[in-house]
C-alpha positions in Angstrom: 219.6 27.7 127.5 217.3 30.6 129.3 214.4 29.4 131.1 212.6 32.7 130.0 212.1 32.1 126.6 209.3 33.7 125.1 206.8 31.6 122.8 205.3 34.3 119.9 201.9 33.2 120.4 199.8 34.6 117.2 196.7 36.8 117.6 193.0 35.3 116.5 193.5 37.1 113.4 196.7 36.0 112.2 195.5 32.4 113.3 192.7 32.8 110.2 193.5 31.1 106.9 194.7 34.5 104.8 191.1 34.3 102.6 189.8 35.6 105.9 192.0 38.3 106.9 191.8 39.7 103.2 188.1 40.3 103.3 188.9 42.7 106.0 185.9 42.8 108.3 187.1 43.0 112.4 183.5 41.3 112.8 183.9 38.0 110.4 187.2 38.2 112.4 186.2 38.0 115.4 183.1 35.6 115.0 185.0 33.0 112.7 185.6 29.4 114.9 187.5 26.7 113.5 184.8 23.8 113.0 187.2 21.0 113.2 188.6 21.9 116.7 187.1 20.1 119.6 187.3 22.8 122.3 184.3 25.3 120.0 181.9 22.7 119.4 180.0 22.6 122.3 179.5 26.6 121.7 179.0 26.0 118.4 175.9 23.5 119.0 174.7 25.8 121.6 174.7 28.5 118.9 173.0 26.0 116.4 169.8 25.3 119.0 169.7 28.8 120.2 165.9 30.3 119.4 168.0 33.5 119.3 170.8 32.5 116.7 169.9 35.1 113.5 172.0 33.3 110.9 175.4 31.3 110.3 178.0 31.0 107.4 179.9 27.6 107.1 183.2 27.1 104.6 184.7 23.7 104.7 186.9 21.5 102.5 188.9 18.4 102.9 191.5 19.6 105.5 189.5 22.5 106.9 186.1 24.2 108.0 185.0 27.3 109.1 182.0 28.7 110.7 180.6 32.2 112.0 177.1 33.0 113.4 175.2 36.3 113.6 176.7 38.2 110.6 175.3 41.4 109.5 174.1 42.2 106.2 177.6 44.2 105.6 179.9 41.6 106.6 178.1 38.8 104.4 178.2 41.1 101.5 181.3 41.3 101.9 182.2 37.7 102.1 180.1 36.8 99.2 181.6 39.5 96.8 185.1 37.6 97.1 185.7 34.3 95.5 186.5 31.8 97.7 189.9 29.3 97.3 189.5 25.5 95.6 190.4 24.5 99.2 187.1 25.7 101.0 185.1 24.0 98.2 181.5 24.0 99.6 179.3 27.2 101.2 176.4 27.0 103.7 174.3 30.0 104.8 171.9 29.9 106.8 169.4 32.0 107.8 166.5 32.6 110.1 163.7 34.8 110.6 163.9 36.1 107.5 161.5 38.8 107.2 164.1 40.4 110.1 167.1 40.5 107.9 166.1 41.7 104.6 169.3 43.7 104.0 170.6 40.1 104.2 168.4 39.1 101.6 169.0 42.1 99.2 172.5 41.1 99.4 172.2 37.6 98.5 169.7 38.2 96.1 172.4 41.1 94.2 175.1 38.1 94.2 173.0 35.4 92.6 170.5 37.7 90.4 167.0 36.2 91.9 164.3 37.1 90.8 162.2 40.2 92.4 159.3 37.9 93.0 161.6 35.1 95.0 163.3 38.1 96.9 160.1 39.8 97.8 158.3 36.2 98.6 161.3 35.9 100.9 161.0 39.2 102.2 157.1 38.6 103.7 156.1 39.3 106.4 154.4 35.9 108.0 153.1 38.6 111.2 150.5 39.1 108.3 147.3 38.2 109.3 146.1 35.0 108.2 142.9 35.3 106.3 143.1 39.4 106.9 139.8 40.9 105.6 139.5 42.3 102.0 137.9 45.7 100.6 135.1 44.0 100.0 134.4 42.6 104.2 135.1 38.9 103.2 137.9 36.6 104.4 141.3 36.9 102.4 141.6 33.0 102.3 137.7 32.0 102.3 137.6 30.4 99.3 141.0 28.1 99.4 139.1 27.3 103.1 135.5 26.9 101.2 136.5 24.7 98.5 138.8 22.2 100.5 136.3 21.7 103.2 132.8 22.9 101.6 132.8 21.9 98.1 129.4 21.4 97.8 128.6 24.9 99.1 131.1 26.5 97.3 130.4 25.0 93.7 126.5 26.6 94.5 128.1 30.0 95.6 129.8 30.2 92.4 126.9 29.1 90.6 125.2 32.0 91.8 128.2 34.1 91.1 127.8 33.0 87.3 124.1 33.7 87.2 124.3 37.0 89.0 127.2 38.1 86.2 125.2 37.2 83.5 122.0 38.9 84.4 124.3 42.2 84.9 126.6 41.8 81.8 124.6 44.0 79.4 124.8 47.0 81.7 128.6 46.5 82.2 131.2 48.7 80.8 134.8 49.4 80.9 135.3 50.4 84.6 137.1 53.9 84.8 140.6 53.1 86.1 144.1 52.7 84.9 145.1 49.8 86.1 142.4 47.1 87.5 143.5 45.0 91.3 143.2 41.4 89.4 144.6 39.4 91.8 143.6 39.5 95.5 146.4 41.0 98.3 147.6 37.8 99.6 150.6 37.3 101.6 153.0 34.2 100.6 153.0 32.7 104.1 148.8 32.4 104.5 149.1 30.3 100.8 151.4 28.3 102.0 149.2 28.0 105.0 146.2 27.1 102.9 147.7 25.4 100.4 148.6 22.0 102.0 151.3 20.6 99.3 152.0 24.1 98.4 155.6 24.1 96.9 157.6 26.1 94.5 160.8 26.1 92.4 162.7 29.0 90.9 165.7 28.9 88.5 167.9 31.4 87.4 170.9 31.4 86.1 173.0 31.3 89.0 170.8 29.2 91.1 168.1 26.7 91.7 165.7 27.2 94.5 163.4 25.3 96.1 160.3 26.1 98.5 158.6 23.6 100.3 156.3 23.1 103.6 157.6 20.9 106.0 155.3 19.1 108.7 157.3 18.2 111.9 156.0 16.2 114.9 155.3 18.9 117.5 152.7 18.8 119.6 151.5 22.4 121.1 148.7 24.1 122.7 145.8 23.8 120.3 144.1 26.9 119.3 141.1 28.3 120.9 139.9 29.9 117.3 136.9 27.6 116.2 137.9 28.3 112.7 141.3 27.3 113.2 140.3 23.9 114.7 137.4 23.4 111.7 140.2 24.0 109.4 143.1 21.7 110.3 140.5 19.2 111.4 141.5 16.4 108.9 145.0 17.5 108.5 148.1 15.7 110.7 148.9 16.9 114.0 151.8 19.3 114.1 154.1 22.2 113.0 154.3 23.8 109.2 157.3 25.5 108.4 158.2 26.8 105.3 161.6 26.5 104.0 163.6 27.9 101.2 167.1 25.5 99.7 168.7 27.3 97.1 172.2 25.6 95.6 174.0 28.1 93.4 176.6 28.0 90.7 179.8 28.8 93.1 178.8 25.7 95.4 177.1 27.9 98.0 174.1 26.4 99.7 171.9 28.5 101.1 168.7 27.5 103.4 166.4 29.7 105.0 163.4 29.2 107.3 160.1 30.6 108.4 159.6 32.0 111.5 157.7 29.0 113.4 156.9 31.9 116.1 156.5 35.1 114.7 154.1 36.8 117.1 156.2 35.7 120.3 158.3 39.1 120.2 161.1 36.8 120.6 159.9 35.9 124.4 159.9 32.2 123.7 158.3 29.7 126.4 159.3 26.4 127.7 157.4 24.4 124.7 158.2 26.9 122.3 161.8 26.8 122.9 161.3 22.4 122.8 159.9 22.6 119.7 162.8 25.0 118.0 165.2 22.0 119.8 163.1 19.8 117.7 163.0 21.8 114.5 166.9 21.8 114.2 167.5 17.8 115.2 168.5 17.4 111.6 170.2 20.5 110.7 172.1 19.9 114.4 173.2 16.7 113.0 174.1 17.9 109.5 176.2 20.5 111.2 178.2 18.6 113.4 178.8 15.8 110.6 180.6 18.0 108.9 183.1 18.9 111.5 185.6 16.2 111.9 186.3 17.0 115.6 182.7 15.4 116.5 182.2 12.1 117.3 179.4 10.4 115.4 180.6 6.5 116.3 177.9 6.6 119.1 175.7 7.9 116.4 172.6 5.7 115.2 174.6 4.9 111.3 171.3 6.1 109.9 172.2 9.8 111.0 176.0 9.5 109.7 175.9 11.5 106.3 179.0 11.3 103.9 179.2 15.0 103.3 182.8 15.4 104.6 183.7 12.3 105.6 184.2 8.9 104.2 185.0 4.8 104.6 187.7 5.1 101.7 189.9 7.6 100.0 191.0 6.4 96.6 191.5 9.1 93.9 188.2 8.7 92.5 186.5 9.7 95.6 188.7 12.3 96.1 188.6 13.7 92.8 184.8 14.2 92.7 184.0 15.4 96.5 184.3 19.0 95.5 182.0 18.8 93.5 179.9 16.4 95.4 179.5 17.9 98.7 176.9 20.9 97.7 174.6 18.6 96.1 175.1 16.4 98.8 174.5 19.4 101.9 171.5 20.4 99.4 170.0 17.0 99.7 170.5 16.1 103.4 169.1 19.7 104.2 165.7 18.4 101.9 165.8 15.3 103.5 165.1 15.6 107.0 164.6 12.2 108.1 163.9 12.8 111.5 160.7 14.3 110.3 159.3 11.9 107.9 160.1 9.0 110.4 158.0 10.3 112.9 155.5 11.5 110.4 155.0 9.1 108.2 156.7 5.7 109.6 155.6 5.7 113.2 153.1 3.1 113.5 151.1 5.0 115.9 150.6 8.5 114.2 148.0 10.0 113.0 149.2 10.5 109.4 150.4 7.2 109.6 146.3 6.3 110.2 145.0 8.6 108.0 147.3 7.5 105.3 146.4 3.3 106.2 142.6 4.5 106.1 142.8 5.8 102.6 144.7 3.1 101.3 141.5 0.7 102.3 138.8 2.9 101.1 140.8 2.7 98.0 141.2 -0.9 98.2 137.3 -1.9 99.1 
């Protein structure tokens, strides 16, 4: 027997499950890593907790996942437009700084029919002044700030209003114009600024999405802007970031995120690039449950989520996890519990307090 034999050794793309190599695209081929083998997941959780990662597409079933990061708005088009097989039976896209990949957006938004309103919410641009002045010289937000923090004051200004339209109502007439501005130029991201327990839900069709604030425990340099300290005075210490979860009829999951930095021209310093660490603990963790080449035994059990893997494997569980897994993704993603522990159940934080002080005001 020769010594010399040669071993056919095949190429990246032939190594692809054929779904892949059908759709065609030299870039999906080329950025696709296998999710379940050990030797890409330390790239792959460097690419997770990178504050310049764009966006990343994740396919998994029971015997196999799949995951690419930084896909243009071509390649995911392309992905989307053909069905995938019962094998890869859940979805995840994710994307962030959204206002920077709007082709992106268009194209999920053509797939799943949202609405114009969800797309264009999703579309804003959060490097829009907060509070940006209006035609007529006042403050944009003033009166969501006036009415949460000067009630008293505010319920006379519009007292005042009232009276001042009522001695000038029987010289008013139809104002010359075709179509009146009735609702003020506000930008999606300063409401949900304002708004404290701002959230939304959309349903179409094809999908269910749901917006949402969520507060994380990061602690940054305060502002300087007096107003900005009189505002968030009596709120909790830390970051807001807005999110968007949307689960859609082919068991895609899709989450995107605000931009907790937009005015950083993607020059991100030492605390800003902690913070992003700390944004994605629980998507991190999410991520690397799914693959089945991590090991999660030295794992706290709290952070172990049954999305992909599980204790048993009778038929009935295995019968129902195709259909259980998106809702299941949907809901971890929701459920950051990193956040809300050191929110809400530290002892020693400041909603914590604020939370333990109404309760006795309440009780005396």
């Amino acid at each position: 027997m020769s010594t010399s034999e040669l071993v056919e050794v095949p190429t990246a793309d032939e190594a692809l499950p054929e779904y892949y190599r059908d759709i065609g695209s030299p870039e999906l081929s080329r950025a696709l890593k296998d999710l379940d083998d050990k030797s890409n997941l330390r790239e792959i959780e460097h690419a997770v907790t990178s504050p310049y990662s764009r966006n990343f597409l994740v396919d998994f079933g029971d015997d196999e996942a799949w995951c690419a990061f930084d896909l243009d708005a071509d390649t995911i088009s392309s992905v989307l437009e053909k069905p995938r097989p019962s094998s890869l039976y859940t979805r995840w896209i994710n994307i962030w700084y959204p206002f920077e990949h709007q082709a992106t957006l268009e194209a999920i938004g053509k797939r799943y029919d949202l609405s114009p309103r969800l797309l264009g919410t999703m579309c804003s641009d959060p490097r829009n002044p907060k509070g940006a002045t209006t035609a007529n010289g006042s403050k944009g937000s003033s009166s969501f700030f006036a009415a949460a923090h000067q009630p008293i004051k505010y319920l006379r200004h519009l007292q005042a209003q009232a009276i001042e339209l009522e001695e000038g109502w029987k010289g008013w007439t139809v104002p010359d114009v075709e179509e009146p501005a009735m609702l003020p130029d506000m930008n999606h991201y300063q409401i949900a600024d304002e708004v404290w327990h701002y959230t939304s839900v959309d349903w179409g069709r094809k999908y269910v999405c749901l917006g949402y604030n969520s507060v994380y425990n990061v602690r940054l340099k305060p502002s300087e802007d007096v107003d900005e300290q009189l505002r968030y005075q009596d709120l909790p210490e830390g970051k807001r970031i807005w999110n968007w979860l949307l689960l859609c009829d082919d068991r895609t999951v899709i989450s995107i995120t605000e931009d907790p930095f937009p005015f950083n021209g993607r020059h991100f310093t030492g605390e800003e690039r902690s913070a992003i660490l700390f944004l994605r603990r629980n998507l991190l963790n999410i991520f690397l449950q799914i693959s089945k080449a991590s090991d999660t035994s030295k794992k706290s059990p709290l952070a172990t989520l049954p999305i992909r893997k599980s204790v048993g494997n009778s038929h009935e569980e295995t019968l129902h996890r195709p259909s259980d897994a998106p809702g299941l993704l949907f809901y971890f993603l929701f459920d950051d519990w990193y956040s809300h522990y050191s929110l809400v159940i530290r002892r020693e934080h400041r909603y914590q307090a604020e939370l333990n002080k109404m309760v006795g005001d309440l009780l005396d």
